[in-house]
C-alpha positions in Angstrom: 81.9 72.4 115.9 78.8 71.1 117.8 76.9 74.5 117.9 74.4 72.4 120.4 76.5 72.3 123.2 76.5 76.0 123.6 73.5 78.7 123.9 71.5 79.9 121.3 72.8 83.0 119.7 76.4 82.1 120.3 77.5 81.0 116.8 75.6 84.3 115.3 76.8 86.6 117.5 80.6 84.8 117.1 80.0 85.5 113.3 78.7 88.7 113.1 82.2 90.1 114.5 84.3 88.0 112.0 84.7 84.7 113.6 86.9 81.9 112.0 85.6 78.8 112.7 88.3 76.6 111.0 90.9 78.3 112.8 89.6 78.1 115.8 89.6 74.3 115.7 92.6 74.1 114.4 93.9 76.3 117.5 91.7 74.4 120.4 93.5 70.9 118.4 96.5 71.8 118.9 96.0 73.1 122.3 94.6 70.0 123.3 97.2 68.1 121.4 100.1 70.0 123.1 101.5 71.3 119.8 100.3 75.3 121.0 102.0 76.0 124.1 103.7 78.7 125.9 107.0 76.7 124.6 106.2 77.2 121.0 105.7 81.2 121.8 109.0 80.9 121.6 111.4 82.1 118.9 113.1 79.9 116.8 117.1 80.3 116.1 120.2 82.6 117.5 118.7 85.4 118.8 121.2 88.6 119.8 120.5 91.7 121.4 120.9 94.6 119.0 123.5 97.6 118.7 122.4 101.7 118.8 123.6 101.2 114.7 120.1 99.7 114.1 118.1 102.8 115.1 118.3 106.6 115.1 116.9 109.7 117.6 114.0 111.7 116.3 115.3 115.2 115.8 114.6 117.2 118.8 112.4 119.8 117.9 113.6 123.7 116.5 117.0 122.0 114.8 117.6 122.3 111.3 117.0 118.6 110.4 113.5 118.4 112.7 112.6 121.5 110.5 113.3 119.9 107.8 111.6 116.4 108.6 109.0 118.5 109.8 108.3 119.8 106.3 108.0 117.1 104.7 105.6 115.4 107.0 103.5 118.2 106.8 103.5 118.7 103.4 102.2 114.9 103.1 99.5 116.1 105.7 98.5 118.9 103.6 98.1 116.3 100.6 95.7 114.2 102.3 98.6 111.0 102.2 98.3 110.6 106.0 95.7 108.5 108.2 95.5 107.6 111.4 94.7 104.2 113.2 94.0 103.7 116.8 94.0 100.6 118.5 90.9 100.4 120.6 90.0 96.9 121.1 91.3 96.0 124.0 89.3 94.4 127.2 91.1 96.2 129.6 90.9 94.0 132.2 93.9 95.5 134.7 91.2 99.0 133.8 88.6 97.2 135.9 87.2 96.0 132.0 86.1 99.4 131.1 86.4 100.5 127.8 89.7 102.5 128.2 89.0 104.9 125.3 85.8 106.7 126.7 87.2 106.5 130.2 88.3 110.1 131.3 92.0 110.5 131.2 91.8 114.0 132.3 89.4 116.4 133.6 86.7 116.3 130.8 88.2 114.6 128.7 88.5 110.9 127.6 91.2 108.8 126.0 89.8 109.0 123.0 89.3 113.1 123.0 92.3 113.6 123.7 93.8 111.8 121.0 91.2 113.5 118.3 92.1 116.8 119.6 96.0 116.4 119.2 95.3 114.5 115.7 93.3 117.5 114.2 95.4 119.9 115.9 98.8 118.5 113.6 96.2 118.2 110.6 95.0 122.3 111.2 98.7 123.4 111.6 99.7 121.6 108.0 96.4 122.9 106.1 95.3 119.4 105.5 93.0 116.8 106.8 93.8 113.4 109.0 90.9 110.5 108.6 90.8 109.0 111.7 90.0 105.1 111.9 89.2 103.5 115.4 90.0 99.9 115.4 87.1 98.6 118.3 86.4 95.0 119.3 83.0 93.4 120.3 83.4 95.0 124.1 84.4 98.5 123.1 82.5 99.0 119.6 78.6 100.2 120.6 79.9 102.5 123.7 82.9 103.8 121.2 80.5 104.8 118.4 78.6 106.5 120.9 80.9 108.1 122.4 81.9 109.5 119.5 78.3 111.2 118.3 77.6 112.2 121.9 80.6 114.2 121.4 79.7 115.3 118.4 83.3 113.5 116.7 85.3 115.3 118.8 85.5 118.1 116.1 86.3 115.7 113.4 83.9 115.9 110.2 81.8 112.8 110.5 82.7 111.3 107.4 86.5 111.6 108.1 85.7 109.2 111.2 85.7 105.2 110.1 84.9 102.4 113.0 86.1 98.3 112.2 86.6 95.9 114.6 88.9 93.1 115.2 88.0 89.8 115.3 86.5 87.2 117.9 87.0 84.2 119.6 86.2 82.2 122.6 89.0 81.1 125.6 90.1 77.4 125.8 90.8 75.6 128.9 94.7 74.4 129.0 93.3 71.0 127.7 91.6 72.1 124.9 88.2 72.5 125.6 85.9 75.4 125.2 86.7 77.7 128.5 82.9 78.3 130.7 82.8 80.9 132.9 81.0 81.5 136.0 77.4 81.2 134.4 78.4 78.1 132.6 78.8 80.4 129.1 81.6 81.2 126.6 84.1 83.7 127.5 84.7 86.0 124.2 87.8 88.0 123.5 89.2 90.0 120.8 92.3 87.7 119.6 95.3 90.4 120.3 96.1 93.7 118.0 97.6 91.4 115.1 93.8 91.9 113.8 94.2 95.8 113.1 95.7 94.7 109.9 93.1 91.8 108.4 90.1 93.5 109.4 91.1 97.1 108.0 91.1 95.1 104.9 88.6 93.3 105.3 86.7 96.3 106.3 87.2 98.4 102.9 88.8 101.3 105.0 92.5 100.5 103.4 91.3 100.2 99.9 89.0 103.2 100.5 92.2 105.1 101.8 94.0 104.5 99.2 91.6 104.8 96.5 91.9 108.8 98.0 95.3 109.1 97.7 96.3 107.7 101.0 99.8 106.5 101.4 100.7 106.7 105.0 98.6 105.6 108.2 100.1 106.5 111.9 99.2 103.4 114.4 99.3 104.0 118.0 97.7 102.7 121.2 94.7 104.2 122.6 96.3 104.5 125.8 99.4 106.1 124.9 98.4 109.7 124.7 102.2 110.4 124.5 101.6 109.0 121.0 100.8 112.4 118.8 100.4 112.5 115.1 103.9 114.3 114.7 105.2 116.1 111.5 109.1 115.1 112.2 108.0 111.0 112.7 105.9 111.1 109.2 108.8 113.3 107.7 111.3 110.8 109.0 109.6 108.0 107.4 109.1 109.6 104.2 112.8 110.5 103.8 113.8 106.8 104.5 111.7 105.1 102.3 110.7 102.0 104.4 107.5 100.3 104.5 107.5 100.4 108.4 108.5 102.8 111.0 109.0 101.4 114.3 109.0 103.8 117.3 111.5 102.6 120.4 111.9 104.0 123.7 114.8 103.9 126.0 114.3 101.0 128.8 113.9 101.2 132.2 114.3 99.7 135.1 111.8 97.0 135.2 110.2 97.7 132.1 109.2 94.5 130.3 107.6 93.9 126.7 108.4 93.6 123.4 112.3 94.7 122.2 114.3 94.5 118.4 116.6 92.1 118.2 118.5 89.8 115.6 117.0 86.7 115.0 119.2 85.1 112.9 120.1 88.0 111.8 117.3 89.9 110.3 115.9 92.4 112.8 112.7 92.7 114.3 110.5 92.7 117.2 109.9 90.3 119.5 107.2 90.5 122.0 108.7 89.7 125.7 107.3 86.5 126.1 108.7 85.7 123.2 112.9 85.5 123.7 114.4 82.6 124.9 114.6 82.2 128.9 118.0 82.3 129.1 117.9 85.5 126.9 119.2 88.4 129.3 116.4 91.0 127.4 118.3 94.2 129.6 120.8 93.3 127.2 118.5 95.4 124.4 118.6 99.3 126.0 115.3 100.1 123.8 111.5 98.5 123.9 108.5 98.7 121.7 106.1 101.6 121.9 103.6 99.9 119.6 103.4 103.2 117.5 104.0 102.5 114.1 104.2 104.7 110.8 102.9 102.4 107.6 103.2 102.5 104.2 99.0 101.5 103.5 100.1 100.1 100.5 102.2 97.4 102.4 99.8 96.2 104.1 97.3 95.5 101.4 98.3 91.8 102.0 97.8 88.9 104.2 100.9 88.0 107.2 101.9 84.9 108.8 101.7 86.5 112.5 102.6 83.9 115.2 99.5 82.6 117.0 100.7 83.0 120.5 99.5 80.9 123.5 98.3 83.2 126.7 97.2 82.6 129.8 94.7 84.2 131.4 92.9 84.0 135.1 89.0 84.6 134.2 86.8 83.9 137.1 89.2 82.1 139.2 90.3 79.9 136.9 93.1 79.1 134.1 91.8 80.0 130.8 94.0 80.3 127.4 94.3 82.3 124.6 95.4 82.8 121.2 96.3 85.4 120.4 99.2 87.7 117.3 100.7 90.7 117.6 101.1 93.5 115.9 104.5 94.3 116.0 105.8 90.9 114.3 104.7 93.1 110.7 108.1 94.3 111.5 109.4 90.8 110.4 108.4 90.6 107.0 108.4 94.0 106.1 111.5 96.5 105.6 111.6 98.5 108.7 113.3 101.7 110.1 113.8 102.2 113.9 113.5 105.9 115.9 114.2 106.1 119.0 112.0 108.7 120.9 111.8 110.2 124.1 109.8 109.0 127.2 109.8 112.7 129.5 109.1 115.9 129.3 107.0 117.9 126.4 108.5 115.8 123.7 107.5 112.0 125.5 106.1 110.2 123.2 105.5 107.1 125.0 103.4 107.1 128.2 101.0 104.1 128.4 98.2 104.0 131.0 98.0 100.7 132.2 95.7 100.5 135.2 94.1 103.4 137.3 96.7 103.7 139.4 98.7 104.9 136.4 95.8 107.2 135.4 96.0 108.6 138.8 99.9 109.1 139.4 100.4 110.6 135.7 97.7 113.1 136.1 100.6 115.8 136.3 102.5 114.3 133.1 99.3 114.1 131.0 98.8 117.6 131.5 102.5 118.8 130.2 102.1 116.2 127.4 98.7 116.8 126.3 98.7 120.5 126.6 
């Protein structure tokens, strides 16, 4: 790459957050050469939608089998097996390109505090201890970290709280070229929440959690405060022995992302985008939450994640990026489903989108977060 074309500090600054150099020339060539497109997002072979058989209901709570899920997730707690990773990388540009997690999400209280307090609230009940690990990207990692010793960790001993972030990369035009913004510069972004994976390794936060005895790490959004660190879900996963747990939540009307479905007949998910476009996608009655229960020991390996081609409007004008997705772990490793419910005190998926969401949930946030 000709470092000269571009200001001084740019190649520093891209390496100092983990920047690949030789993949991101081989991404801008094929870009330019027409062999990255929105068509190769696509999934290749027969892709079906997927039968209730492939997943099953979390136990409502107060029945026998959520008691007894319930035990064993908390004795796991209590033995110091369970982490857990929030995704907090994001640019959050339909936020107005604040960084979500210090953002207040109700009266107080940010994003981010609200997800400590319900994490060490679980590790309290089960006599144990839950090391929490922020994933951050260049855009969110200074005011996160700060955040978090203005708040004194939010409760949270300060050497139970780990920080990595993701890596970086600069926007392409839809020919190729290096995307300028307004001010003629680079425009960086943090390449999609594939990365929470690499650069916890990379990091020494896996090895380091499982050098203490960790085994299991809950992953969830940063925005989905519906997400708790749950007894039942790390109970369920324990008792079926899978490296991945997926969570699912009944689709609405007009809901649109991510879904499992057969690809040739092994099951996984596939980000919306994704599916074929004659591929009716309300065919599959379930979506991806993005909340995930891990075997750490699975993961203590390199994937294959699908560089996907997005578009993107920055400044007025068609840029591209590339970007892999978290969820496509859920192709190469063995994976159990549980379907969970969106409403009422036991919703565990409510993502907050844009401040309009932030605004209309007010009321649900405060029955789910109580």
């Amino acid at each position: 790459m000709d470092w000269s074309r571009l200001p001084d500090g740019t190649k520093d600054f891209l390496e100092s957050y983990g920047f690949d150099e030789i993949r991101f020339e081989q991404f801008k060539n094929e870009v330019r050469k027409g062999s990255l497109t929105p068509e190769t997002n696509i999934v290749q072979g027969r892709v079906e939608a997927c039968e209730q058989e492939f997943w099953e209901d979390l136990p409502k709570q107060g029945t026998p089998e959520a008691e007894e899920l319930a035990h064993i997730g908390n004795e796991a707690i209590a033995r110091g097996e369970v982490g857990a990773l929030v995704l907090n990388g994001g640019m959050a540009t339909r936020f107005g390109g604040e960084v979500k997690g210090i953002v207040q999400a109700l009266p107080g209280k940010s994003f981010l505090a609200l997800k400590c307090r319900a994490i060490l609230k679980t590790a309290r009940a089960a006599g144990g201890e839950v090391p929490l690990i922020i994933m951050n990207s260049f855009a969110t990692d200074a005011p996160t970290r700060a955040h978090f010793e203005a708040h004194h960790y939010f409760g949270f001993p300060k050497e139970q709280v780990h920080h990595y972030t993701q890596g970086i990369s600069m926007r392409l035009t839809p020919k190729g070229g290096i995307f300028l913004g307004a001010e003629g510069k680079p425009s960086f972004y943090g390449p999609g929440h594939g990365d929470c994976l690499p650069f916890l390794r990379k990091s020494g936060i896996l090895s380091s959690f499982l050098a203490s005895g960790g085994k299991y790490l809950f992953l969830s959004n940063v925005d989905n405060l519906a997400a708790r660190l749950d007894p039942r879900v790390i109970g369920a996963h324990i008792q079926k022995g899978k490296a991945v747990t997926a969570e699912l939540a009944p689709k609405w009307p007009g809901d649109q992302g991510g879904a499992p479905a057969l690809v040739d007949d092994k099951f996984w998910i596939v980000e919306g985008f994704r599916f074929p476009p004659d591929f009716d996608q309300d065919s599959i009655p379930v979506f991806n939450t993005n909340t995930f229960t891990i075997n750490a020991e699975a993961i203590d390996r390199s994937f294959d994640l699908t560089p996907c081609f997005v578009k993107k409007k920055v400044d007025g004008k068609d840029a591209v990026q590339i970007e892999t997705l978290v969820g496509e772990i859920t192709r190469f490793l063995d994976t159990e489903y549980l379907r969970v419910r969106r409403t009422g005190k036991e919703c565990r998926f409510f993502p907050i989108k844009t401040r309009t969401d932030l605004e209309d949930g007010q009321e649900d946030l405060e029955i789910i977060c109580s």
